[in-house]
C-alpha positions in Angstrom: 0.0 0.0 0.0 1.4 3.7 -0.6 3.3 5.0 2.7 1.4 8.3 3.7 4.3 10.5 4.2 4.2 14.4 5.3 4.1 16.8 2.7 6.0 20.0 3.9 5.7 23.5 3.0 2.3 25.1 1.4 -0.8 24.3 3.0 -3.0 21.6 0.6 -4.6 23.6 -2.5 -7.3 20.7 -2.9 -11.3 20.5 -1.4 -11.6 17.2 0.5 -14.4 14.9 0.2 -15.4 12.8 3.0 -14.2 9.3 2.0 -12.3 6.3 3.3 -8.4 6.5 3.3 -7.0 4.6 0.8 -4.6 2.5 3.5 -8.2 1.6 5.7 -9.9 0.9 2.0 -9.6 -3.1 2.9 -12.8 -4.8 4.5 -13.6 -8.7 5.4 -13.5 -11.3 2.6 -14.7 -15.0 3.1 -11.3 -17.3 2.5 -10.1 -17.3 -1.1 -8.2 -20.4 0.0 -8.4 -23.5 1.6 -7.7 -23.3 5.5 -4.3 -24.4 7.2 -4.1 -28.1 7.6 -5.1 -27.8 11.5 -8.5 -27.8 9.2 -9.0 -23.9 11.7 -11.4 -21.7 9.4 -9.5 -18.8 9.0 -12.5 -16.0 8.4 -11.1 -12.3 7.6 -8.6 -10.7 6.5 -7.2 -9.6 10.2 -6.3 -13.5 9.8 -5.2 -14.0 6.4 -4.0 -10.7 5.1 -4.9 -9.6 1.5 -4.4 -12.3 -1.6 -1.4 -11.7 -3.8 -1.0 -12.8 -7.7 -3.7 -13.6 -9.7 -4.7 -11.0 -12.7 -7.4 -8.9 -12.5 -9.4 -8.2 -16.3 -11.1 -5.2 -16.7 -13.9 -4.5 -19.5 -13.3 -1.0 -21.0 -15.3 0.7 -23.4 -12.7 2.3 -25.8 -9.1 1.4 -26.5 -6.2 3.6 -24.9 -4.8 5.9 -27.7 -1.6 6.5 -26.7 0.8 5.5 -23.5 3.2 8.2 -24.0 1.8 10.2 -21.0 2.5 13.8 -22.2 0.8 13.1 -25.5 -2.7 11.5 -24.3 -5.6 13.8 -23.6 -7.9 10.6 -23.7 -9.6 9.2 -20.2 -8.7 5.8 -21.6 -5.4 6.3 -22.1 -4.6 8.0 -18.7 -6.2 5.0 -16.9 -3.5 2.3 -17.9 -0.5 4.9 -18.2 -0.9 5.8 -14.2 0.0 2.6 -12.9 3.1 2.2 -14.9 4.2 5.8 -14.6 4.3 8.0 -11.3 4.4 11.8 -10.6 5.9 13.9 -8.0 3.1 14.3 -5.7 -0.3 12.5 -6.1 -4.0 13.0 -5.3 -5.3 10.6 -3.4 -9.5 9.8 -3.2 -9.9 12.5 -1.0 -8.4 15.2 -3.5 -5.2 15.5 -1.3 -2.0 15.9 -2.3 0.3 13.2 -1.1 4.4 12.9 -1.8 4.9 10.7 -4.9 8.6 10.5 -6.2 9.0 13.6 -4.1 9.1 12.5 -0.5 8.5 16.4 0.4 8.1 20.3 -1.1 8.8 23.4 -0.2 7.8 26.7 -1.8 11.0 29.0 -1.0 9.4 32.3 -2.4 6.8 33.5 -4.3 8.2 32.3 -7.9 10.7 29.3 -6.4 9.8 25.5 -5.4 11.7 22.9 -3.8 11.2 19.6 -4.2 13.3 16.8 -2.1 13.1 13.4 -4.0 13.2 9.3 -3.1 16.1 7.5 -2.8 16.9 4.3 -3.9 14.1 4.3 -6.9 14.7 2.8 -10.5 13.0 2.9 -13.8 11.6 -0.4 -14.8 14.6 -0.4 -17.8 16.5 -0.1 -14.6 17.6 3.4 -15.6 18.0 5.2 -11.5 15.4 8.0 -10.8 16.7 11.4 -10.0 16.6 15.2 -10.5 18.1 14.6 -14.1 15.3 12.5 -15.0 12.5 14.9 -13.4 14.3 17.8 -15.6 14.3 15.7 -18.6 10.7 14.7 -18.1 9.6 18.3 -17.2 11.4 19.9 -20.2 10.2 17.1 -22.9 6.6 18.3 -21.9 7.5 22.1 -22.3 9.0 21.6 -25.4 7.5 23.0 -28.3 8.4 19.9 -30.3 6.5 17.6 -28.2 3.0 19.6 -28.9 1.8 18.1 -25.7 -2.3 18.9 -25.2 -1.4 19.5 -21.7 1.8 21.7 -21.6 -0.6 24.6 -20.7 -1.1 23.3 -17.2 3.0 24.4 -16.7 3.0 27.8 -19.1 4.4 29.6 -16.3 7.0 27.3 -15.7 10.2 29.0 -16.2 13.1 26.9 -15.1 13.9 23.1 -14.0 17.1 23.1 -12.2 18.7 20.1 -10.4 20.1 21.5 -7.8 22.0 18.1 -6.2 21.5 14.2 -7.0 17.8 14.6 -5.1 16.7 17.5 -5.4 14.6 19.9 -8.4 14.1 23.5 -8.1 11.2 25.0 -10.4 10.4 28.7 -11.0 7.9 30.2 -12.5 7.5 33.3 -14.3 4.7 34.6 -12.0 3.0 33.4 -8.3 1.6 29.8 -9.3 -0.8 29.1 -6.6 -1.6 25.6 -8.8 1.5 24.2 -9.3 1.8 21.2 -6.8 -2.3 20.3 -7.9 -0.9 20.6 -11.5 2.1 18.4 -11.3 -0.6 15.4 -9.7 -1.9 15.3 -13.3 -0.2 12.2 -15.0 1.2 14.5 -17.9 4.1 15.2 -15.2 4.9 11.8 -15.2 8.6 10.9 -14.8 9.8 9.0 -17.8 13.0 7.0 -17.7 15.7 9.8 -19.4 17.1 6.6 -21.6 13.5 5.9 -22.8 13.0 9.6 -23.7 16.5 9.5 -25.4 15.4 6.2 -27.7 11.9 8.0 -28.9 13.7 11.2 -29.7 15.9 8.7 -32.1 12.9 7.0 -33.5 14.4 4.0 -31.5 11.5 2.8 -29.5 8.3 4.8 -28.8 6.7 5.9 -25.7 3.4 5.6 -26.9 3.8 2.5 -27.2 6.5 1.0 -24.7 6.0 3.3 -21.9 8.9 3.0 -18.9 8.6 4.2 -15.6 9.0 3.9 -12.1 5.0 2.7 -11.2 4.2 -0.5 -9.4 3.2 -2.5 -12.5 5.2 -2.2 -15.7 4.0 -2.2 -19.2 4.1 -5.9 -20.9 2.0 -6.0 -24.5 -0.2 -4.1 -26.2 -2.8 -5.9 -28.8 -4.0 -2.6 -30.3 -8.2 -2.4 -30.1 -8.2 -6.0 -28.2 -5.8 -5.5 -24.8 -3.4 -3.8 -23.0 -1.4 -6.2 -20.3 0.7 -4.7 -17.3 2.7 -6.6 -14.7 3.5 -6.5 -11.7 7.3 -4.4 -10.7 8.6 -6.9 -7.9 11.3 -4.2 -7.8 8.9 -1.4 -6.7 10.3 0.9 -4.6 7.0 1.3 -2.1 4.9 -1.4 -1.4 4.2 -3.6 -4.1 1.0 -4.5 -5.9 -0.7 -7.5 -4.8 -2.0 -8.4 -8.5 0.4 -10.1 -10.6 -1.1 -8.3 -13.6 -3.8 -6.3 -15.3 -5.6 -7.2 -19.2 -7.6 -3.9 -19.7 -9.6 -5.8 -22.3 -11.6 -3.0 -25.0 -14.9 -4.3 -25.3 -17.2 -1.5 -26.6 -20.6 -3.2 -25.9 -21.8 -2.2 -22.9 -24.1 -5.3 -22.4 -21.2 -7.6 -23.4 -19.0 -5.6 -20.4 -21.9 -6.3 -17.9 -22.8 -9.4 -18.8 -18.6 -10.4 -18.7 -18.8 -9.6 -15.1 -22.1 -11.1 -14.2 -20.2 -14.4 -16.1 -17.5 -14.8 -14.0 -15.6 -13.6 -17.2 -14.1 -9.9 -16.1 -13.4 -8.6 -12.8 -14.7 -4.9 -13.7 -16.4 -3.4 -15.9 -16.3 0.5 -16.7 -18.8 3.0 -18.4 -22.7 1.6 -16.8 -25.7 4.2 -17.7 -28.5 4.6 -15.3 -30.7 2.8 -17.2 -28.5 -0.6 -16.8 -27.8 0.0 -13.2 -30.6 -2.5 -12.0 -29.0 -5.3 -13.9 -25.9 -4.8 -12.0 -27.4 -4.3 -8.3 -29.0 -7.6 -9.5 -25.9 -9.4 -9.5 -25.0 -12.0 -6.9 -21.6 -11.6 -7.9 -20.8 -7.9 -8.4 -21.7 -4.5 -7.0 -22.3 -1.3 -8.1 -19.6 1.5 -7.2 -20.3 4.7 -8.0 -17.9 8.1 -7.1 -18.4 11.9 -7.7 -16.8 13.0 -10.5 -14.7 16.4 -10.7 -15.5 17.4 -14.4 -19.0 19.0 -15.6 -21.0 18.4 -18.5 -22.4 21.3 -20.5 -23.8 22.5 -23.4 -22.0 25.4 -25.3 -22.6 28.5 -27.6 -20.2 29.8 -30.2 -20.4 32.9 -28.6 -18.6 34.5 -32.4 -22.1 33.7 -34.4 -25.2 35.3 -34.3 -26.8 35.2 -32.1 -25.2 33.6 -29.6 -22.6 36.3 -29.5 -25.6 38.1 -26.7 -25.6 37.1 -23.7 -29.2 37.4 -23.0 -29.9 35.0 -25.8 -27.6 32.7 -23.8 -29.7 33.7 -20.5 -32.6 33.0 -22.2 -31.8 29.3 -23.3 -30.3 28.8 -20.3 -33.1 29.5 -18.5 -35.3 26.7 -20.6 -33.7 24.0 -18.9 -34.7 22.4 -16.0 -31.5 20.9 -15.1 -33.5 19.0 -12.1 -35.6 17.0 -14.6 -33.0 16.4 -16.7 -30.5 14.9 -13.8 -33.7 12.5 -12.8 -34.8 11.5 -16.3 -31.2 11.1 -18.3 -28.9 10.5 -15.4 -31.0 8.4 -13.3 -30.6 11.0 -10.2 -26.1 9.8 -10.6 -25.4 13.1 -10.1 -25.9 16.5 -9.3 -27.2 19.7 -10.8 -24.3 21.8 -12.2 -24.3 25.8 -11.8 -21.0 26.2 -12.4 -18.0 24.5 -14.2 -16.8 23.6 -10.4 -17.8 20.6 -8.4 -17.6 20.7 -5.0 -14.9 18.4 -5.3 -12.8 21.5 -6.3 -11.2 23.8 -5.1 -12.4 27.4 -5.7 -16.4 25.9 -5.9 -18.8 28.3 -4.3 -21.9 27.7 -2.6 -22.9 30.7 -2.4 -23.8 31.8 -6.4 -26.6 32.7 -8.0 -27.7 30.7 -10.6 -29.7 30.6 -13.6 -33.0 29.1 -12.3 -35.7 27.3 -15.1 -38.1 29.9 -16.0 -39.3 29.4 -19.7 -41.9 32.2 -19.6 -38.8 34.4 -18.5 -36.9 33.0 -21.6 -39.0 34.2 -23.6 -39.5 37.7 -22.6 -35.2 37.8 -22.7 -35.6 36.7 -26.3 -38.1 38.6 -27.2 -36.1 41.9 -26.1 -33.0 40.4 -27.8 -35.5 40.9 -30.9 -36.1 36.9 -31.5 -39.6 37.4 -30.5 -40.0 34.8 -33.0 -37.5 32.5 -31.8 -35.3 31.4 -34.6 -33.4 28.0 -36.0 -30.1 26.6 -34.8 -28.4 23.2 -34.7 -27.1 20.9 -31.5 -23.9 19.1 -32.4 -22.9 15.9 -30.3 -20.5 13.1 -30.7 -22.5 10.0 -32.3 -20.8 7.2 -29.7 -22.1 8.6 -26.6 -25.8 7.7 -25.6 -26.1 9.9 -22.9 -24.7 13.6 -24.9 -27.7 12.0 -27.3 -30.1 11.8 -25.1 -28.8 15.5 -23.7 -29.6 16.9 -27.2 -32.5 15.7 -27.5 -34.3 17.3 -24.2 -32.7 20.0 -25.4 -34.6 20.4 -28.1 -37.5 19.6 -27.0 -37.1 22.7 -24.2 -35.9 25.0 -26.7 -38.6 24.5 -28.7 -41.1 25.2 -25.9 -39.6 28.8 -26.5 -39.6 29.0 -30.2 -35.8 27.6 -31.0 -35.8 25.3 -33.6 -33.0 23.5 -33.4 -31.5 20.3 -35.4 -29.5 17.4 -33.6 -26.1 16.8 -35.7 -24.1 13.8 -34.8 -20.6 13.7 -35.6 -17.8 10.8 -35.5 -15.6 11.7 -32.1 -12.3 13.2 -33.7 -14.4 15.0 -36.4 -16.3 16.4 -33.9 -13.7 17.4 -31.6 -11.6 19.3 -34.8 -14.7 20.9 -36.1 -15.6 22.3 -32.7 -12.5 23.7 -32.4 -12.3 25.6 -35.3 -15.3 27.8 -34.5 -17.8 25.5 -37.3 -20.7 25.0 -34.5 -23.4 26.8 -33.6 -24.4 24.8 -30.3 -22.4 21.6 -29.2 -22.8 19.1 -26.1 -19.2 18.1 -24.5 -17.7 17.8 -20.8 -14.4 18.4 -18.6 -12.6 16.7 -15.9 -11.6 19.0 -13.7 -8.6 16.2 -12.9 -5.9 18.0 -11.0 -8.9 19.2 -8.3 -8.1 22.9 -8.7 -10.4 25.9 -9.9 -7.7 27.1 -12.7 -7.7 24.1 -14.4 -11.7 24.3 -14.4 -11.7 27.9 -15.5 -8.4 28.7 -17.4 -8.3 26.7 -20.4 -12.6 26.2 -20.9 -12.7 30.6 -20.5 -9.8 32.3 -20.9 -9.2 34.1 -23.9 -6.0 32.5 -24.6 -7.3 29.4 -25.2 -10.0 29.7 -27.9 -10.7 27.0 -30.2 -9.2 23.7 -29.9 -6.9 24.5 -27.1 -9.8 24.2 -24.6 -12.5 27.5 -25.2 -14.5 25.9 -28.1 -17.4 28.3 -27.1 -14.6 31.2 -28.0 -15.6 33.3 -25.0 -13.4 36.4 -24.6 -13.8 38.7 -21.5 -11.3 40.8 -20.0 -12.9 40.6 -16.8 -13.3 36.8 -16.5 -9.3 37.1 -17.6 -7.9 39.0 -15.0 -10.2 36.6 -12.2 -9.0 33.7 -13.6 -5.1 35.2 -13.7 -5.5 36.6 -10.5 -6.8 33.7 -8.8 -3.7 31.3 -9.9 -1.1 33.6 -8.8 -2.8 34.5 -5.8 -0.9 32.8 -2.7 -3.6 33.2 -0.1 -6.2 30.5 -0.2 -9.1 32.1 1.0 -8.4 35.0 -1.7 -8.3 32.4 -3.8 -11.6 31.5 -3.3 -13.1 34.5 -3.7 -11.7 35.3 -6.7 -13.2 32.3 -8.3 -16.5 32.8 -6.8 -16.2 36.0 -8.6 -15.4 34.3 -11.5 -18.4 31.6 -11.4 -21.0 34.2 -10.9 -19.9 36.4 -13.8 -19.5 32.8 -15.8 -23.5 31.9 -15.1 -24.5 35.8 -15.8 -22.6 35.9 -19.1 -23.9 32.1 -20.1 -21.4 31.2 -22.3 -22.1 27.6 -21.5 -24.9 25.5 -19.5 -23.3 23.7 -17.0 -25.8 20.6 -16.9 -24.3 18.0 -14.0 -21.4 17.0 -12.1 -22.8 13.1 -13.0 -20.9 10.1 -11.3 -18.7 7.9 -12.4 -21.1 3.9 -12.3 -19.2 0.9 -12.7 -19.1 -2.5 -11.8 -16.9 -4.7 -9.7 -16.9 -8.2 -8.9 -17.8 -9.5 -4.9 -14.1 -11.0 -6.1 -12.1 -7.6 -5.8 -11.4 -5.9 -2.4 -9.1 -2.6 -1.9 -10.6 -1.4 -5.5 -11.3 3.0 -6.0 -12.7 4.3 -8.2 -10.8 8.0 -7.8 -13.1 11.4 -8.8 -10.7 12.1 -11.5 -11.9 8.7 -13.8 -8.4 6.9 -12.6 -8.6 3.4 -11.1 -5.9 3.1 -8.1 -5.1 -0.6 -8.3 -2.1 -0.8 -6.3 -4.0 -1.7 -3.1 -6.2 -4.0 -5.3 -6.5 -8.0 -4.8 -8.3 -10.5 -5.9 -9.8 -14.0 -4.0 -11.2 -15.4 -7.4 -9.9 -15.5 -10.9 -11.8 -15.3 -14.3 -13.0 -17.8 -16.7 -11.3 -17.5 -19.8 -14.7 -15.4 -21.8 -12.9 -15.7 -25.2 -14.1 -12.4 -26.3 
């Protein structure tokens, strides 16, 4: 199990949610094996300590895209890379920070960071982990070359400096309130330095042959049928109990379930309200379900008529009844969104004041916006996800209570995602993952000018106000500052409407009675260190 160790310096950034600590996540199993040969039952795990070996198979919905760790921007993809790869400090299920490969930080000054790293830790290529290899990971993301989708989480990074054997200094060109929350996300992994080397020759790839220093180690990777990891048995902490992991892709969602309810799959990601009775059905497997920290929404391109005034926005907005919505599509997994921050987050308000359903309001705002007559639009959604369908569809139906017209357009995903990007929509249904658990990754690249278009602001909302919150707020040093400044920010965010935040839905998946120590973490990880297993699968042949 990870060793909780003191994190020094800065006071956490992160909201906590009351949950069990991952080193108490372990509850009474009936014996896995047959008692000692005194024939004494032994009945718990006080007894018999957790099960090692054995391979746990987990049913996922989509195939990873890449394991090179500062090139995914995919949920899928994240999922298998962060138990091979580690970062310098990590979140745990209660959205704290805890040391990683750093065993402590310090923040020296406004612009200057300290961070004092393990001992004794190697790369699975058996490469040794130190401050060269955190600068070479650090300045591979930064570099231009490498086009990482997430090198915006460190633009303010200025320098890496290894200042001794075990230790990194970082600076930043301004006060970086975020910086510890941003280096939890797994694009900060730590990459072995020779790995990084043999990609830059076009040796061996990291997307596909990813090395680092995590507790199981990449093994084969059957692209669009499985990716197998196993376990390090020269892990640094604690090692994994499994032996390994098959993340097998399996896009049908009934052929996931059923897998689990056959004895075939240990887990199985990705279950819709609407299939949750079959799985609390099971005899065999339960139903977890965790808060997520992203949002769903539905955004305007705020550049086309007339989306470009805000109280057509309002008006829409205000069509919605978010409550029947959350019931009817989400099965009540969830809760209404009035902002683009959970309460998971830190920098969430409860104190705003939303846009509440009022359709004979809507109208009158439309009407003085000179669309007495309402007018036609079009809803764009990606054509593999069910639920942002069914989204679109009440939608339309509530829009046309107040006159919109609008027509559902379903794209393929990466079409989608490019032609949102470049500015081509009028309306479009999408999400974020708030992952590293603070407000400026909620807030910066989703409204910030900077980032219009592809780069995260695909309803190309620019406001000079909303900017200098949102800048303020991440250099700010004082936390309770902090949160004011993004309450600020929220309000002005719902008055301005440049997106309907919709829910914060929850993550529903299934796990067999088989697995103990499993979380399911807000961000969409799975933390499957602590995991074991009393029963393995039947081969399913799928």
């Amino acid at each position: 199990m990870k060793k909780i160790m003191p994190i020094l310096g800065t006071s956490l950034l992160l909201g906590v949610v009351a949950c069990t600590d991952d080193n108490l996540d372990e509850t009474s199993t009936e014996e896995a094996n047959e008692g000692p040969e005194t024939g004494e039952e032994e009945t718990n795990d006080e007894e018999t300590g957790p099960v090692e070996g054995g391979e746990m198979v987990l049913a996922m919905p989509s195939d990873a895209v890449t394991l090179d760790p500062q090139a995914a921007s995919d949920v899928p993809s994240n999922i298998i890379y962060t138990n091979v790869y580690e970062t310098l400090v990590y979140q745990d299920e209660n959205m704290e920070i805890q040391p990683g490969l750093a065993e402590n930080y310090e923040q020296l000054d406004d612009h200057t960071w300290e961070f004092n790293l393990q001992e004794d830790v190697t790369f699975h290529d058996g490469e040794p982990f130190n401050a060269e290899a955190v600068v070479a990971s650090l300045e591979r993301l930064l570099d231009p070359e490498t086009a990482s989708p997430r090198a915006s989480l460190f633009e303010l990074v200025e320098d890496i400096d290894a200042v001794d054997e075990h230790t990194v200094e970082i600076t930043t060109s301004e006060p970086f309130a975020p910086l510890p929350a941003h280096l939890s996300h797994g694009a900060a992994s730590i990459i072995s330095p020779a790995a990084i080397e043999a990609d830059a020759n076009g040796d061996v790839g990291l997307d596909t042959n990813p090395i680092g220093t995590g507790p199981f180690e990449f093994d084969n990777w059957v692209q669009g049928d499985e990716v197998t990891l196993t376990n390090n048995a020269d892990y640094w902490d604690e090692p994994a109990y499994l032996d390994s992991l098959s993340f097998q892709v399996v896009p049908e969602q009934a052929t996931r379930i059923g897998m689990v309810e056959n004895g075939e799959a240990h887990f199985a990601q990705q279950i819709e309200p609407s299939n949750v009775g079959q799985v609390e059905q099971m005899e065999n497997a339960s139903l977890v379900t965790e808060q997520q920290l992203g949002f769903e929404y539905v955004g305007f391109n705020t550049e086309e008529e007339p989306f470009d005034d805000a109280q057509v926005r309002r008006a829409l907005s205000m069509a919605i009844d978010k409550e029947v919505m959350l019931e009817g599509i989400y099965g009540g997994y969830g809760s209404v969104a009035e902002s683009p921050l959970s309460d998971l987050v830190f920098g969430a308000s409860d104190d705003l004041d939303p846009l509440s359903y009022d359709p004979e309001q809507a109208e009158e705002l439309l009407a003085d916006a000179g669309y007495e007559d309402g007018f036609e639009t079009t809803i764009w959604t990606n054509d593999a996800n069910p639920m942002r369908i069914q989204v679109a569809e009440y939608f339309q139906d509530q829009f046309a209570e107040i006159g919109v017209e609008a027509d559902i357009q379903e794209l393929e995903w990466g079409a989608y995602l490019d032609a949102v990007g470049e500015g081509e929509h009028d309306i479009f249904v999408l999400g974020w993952s708030t992952s590293t658990g603070d407000g400026d990754y909620g807030l910066h690249p989703n409204f910030h000018s900077d980032n219009l278009g592809a780069d995260g602001n695909q309803t190309f909302y620019a406001n000079e106000e909303l900017d200098e919150l949102i800048i303020d707020a991440r250099e700010e040093s004082d936390e309770e500052t902090r949160e004011q400044l993004y309450e600020e920010a929220e309000q002005l965010i719902i008055d301005e409407a440049p997106v309907i935040p919709t829910v914060h839905n929850d993550y529903l998946v299934a796990v067999a009675n088989s697995v103990e120590g499993f979380v399911q973490h807000p961000s969409g990880l799975l933390l499957l260190d602590n995991v074991y297993i009393t029963e393995e699968v039947e081969d399913s042949g799928y």
